[in-house]
C-alpha positions in Angstrom: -18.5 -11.4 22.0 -22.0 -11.1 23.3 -23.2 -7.8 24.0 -25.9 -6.2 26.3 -28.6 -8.1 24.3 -27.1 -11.1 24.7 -26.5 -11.6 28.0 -30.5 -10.0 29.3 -31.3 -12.6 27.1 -29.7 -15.3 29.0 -30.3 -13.0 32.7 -33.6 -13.8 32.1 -33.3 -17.3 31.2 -31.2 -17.8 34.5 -34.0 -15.5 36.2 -36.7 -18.0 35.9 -34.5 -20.8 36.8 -32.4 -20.7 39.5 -33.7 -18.0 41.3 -34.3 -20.0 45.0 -32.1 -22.6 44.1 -29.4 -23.9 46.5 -25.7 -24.5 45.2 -24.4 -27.9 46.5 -21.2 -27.4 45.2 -19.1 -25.8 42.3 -16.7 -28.3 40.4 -14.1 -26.0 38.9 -12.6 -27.6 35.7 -10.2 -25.0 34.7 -8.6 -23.0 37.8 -8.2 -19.6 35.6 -12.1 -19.2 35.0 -12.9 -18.5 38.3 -11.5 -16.1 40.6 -11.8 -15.5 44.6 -11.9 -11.7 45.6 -11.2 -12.2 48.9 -9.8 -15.0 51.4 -12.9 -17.3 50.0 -12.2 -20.9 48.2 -14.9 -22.9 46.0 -16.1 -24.4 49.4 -17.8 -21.0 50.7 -20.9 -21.5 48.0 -21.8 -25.0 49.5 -25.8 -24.2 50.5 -26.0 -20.8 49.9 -28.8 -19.6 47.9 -29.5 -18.0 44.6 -31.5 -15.0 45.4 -31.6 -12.6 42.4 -29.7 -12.5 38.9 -28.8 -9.3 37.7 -26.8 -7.5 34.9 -24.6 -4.7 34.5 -23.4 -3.8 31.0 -22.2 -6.9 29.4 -21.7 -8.9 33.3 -23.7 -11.4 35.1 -24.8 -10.5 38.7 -25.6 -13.4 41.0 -26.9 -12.1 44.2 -25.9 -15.7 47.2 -27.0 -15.4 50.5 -23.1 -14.7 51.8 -21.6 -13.8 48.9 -22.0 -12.3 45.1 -20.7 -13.5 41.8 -19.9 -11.8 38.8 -20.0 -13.6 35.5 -18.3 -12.2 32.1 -18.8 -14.1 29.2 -16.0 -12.4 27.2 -15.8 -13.9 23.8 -17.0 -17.5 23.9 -18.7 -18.1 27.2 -22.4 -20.1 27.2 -24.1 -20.9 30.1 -27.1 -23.6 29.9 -28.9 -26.9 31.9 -28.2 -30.1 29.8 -30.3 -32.4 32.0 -29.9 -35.7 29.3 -26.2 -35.6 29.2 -23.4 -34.1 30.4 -21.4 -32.3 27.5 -17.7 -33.4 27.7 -15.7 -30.4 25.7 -14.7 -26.8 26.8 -16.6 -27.5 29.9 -15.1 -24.5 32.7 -17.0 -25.3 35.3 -20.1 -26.6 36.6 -22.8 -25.3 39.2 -24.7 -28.0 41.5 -27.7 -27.5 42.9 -29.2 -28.9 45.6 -32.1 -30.0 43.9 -29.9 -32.4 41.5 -30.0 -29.4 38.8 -26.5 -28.0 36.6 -25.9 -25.3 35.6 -22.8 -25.9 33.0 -20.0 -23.1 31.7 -18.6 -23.6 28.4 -16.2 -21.5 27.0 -13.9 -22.5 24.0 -11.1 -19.7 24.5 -10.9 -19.5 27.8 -11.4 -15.9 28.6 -15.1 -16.2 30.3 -14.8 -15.7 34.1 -16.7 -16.3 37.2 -15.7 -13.9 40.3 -16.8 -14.5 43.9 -17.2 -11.5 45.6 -17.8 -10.5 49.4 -21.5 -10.0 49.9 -21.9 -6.2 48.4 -19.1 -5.5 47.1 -19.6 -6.6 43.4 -16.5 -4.9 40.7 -17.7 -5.2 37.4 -14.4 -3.9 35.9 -11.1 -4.0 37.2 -9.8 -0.6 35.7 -12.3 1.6 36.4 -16.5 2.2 37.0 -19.2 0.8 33.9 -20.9 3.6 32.7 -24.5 4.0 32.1 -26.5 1.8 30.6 -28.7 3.3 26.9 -32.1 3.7 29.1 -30.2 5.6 32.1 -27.9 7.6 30.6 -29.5 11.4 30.7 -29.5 13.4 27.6 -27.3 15.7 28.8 -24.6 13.5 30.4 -24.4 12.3 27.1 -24.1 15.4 25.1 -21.4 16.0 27.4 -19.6 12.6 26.8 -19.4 13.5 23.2 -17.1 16.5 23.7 -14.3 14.7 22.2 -11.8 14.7 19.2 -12.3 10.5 19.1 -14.8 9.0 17.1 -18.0 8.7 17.7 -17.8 4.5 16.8 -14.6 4.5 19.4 -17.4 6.4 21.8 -20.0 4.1 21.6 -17.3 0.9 22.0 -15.7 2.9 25.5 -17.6 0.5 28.3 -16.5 3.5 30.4 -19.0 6.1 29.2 -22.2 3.6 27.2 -22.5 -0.2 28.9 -23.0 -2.7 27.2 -23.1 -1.6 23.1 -20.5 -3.6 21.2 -19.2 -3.6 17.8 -22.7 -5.0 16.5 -25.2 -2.8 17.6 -22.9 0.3 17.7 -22.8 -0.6 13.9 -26.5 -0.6 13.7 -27.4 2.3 15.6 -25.1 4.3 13.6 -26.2 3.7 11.0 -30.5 3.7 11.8 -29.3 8.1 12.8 -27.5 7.9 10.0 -23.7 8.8 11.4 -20.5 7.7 9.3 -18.4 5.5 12.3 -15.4 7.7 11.6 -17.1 11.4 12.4 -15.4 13.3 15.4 -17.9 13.0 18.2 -17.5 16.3 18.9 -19.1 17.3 15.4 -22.8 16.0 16.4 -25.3 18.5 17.4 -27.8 17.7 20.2 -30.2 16.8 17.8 -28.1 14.2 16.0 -26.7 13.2 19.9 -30.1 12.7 21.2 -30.4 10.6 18.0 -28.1 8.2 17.9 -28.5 7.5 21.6 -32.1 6.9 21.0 -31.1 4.3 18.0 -28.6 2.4 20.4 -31.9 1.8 22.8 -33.8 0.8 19.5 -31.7 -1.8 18.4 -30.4 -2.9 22.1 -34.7 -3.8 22.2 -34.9 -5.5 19.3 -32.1 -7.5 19.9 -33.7 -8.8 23.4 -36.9 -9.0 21.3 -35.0 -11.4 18.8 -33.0 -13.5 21.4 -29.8 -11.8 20.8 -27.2 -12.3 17.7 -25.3 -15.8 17.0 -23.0 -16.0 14.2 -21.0 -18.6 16.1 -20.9 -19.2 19.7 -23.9 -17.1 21.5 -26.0 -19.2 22.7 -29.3 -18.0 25.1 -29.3 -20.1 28.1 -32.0 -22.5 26.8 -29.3 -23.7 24.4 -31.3 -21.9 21.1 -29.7 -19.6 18.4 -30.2 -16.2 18.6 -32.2 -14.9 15.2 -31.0 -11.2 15.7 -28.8 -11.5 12.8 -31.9 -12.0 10.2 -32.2 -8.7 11.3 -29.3 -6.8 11.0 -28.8 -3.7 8.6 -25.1 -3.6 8.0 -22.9 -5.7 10.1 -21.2 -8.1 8.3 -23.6 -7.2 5.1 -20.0 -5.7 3.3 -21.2 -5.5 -0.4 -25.1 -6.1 0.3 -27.2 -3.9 -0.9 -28.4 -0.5 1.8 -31.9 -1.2 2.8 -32.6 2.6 2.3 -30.5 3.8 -1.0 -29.5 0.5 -2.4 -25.2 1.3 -2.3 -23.5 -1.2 -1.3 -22.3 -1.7 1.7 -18.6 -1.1 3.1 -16.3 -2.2 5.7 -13.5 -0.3 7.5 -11.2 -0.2 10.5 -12.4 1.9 13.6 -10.8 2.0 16.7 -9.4 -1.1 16.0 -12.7 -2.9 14.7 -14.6 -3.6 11.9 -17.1 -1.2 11.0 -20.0 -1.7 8.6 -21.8 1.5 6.9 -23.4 2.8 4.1 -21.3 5.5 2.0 -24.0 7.1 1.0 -26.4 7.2 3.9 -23.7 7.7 6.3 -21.6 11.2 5.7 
């Protein structure tokens, strides 16, 4: 699933190109990946235009003249121009622009969604706020946040309380402040808190820097691989050798997800 990095990866793409554009119409391929919060039907985005993309956490924001939209890539979701030919499988739907432009959705499991909202009124999660993002959250919110019996990998997953960080870079960033993924959150000092949330910016930067992480699907929205995952420490590196002691590498459940760490490094 893409992560923060990810997606400002393709926010800025998107930012640079259809910022100012007009939709001409939106050609929905599979009903369930877009949704209408309001009494609003496809027809309401005919010649409104694009006037800012934004992000929050791990969503899309698309700021219309009348309206907003809110895009979640989930698992699968790419979003790209293919001006030479249009691209016949997993296509969800398809933006026109007025200038003759599209902008196409692909998503192989279905989960991605696109949400029209009434102008303002964005929801970014149905359940309950997004937290803070790694550059806003203040040190002491977050010392605060880790007051907790769960663990501190289960913390950093919680959308709720860190937007944004994923099973990837949570994996990274534990182990660059050199935190075992099962250790009670509660345990960290402010010195080891201040730490780790300073790692999650670290690696959230470099992945931007490096396009963001494909293993499978990610894709930024020029249609290019991510390299991020030339970079990686420990996820999905079960058995490599640690870039700092040499152990290998191991691999266990946490909060329901893989978890990548060094033994040794990590305590």
């Amino acid at each position: 699933m893409p992560e923060l990095p990810e997606v400002e990866v393709i926010r800025r793409f998107l930012n640079r190109n259809i910022v100012q554009e007009k939709i001409d119409s939106l050609d929905i391929l599979y009903d369930r990946s877009v949704e209408f919060e309001g009494d609003f039907n496809a027809s309401v985005l005919c010649g409104q235009r694009i006037c800012f993309v934004d992000r929050k956490g791990k969503y899309l924001h698309l700021g219309l003249d009348r309206n907003d939209l809110v895009i979640h890539l989930r698992m699968t979701g790419q979003l790209y121009f293919e001006p030479e030919r249009e691209p016949k499988d997993h296509i969800r739907w398809v933006m026109n622009f007025q200038s003759g432009r599209k902008l196409y959705f692909r998503d192989v499991r279905k989960f991605g969604r696109l949400v029209v909202h009434p102008k303002g009124a964005p929801k970014f999660c149905k359940n309950a706020e997004i937290g803070f993002e790694p550059w806003e959250m203040p040190l002491a919110l977050w010392f605060d946040e880790l007051k907790t019996e769960r663990a501190i990998k289960a913390v950093l997953l919680d959308q709720h309380i860190l937007a944004g960080v994923g099973n990837i870079y949570a994996d990274e960033a534990l182990y660059q402040s050199g935190i075992h993924p099962e250790r009670k959150a509660s345990s960290l000092d402010q010195h080891e808190a201040n730490n780790l949330l300073m790692a999650v910016r670290v690696v959230m930067e470099k992945g931007i820097r490096f396009g963001g992480t494909t293993f499978r699907d990610y894709l930024g929205g020029d249609g290019k691989k991510g390299s991020m995952q030339d970079h990686l420490s420990v996820y999905q590196k079960t058995g490599s050798k640690c870039r700092k002691c040499s152990g290998p590498i191991s691999r266990i459940k946490v909060a329901g997800r893989s978890s990548h760490f060094c033994p040794r490094c990590q305590k």
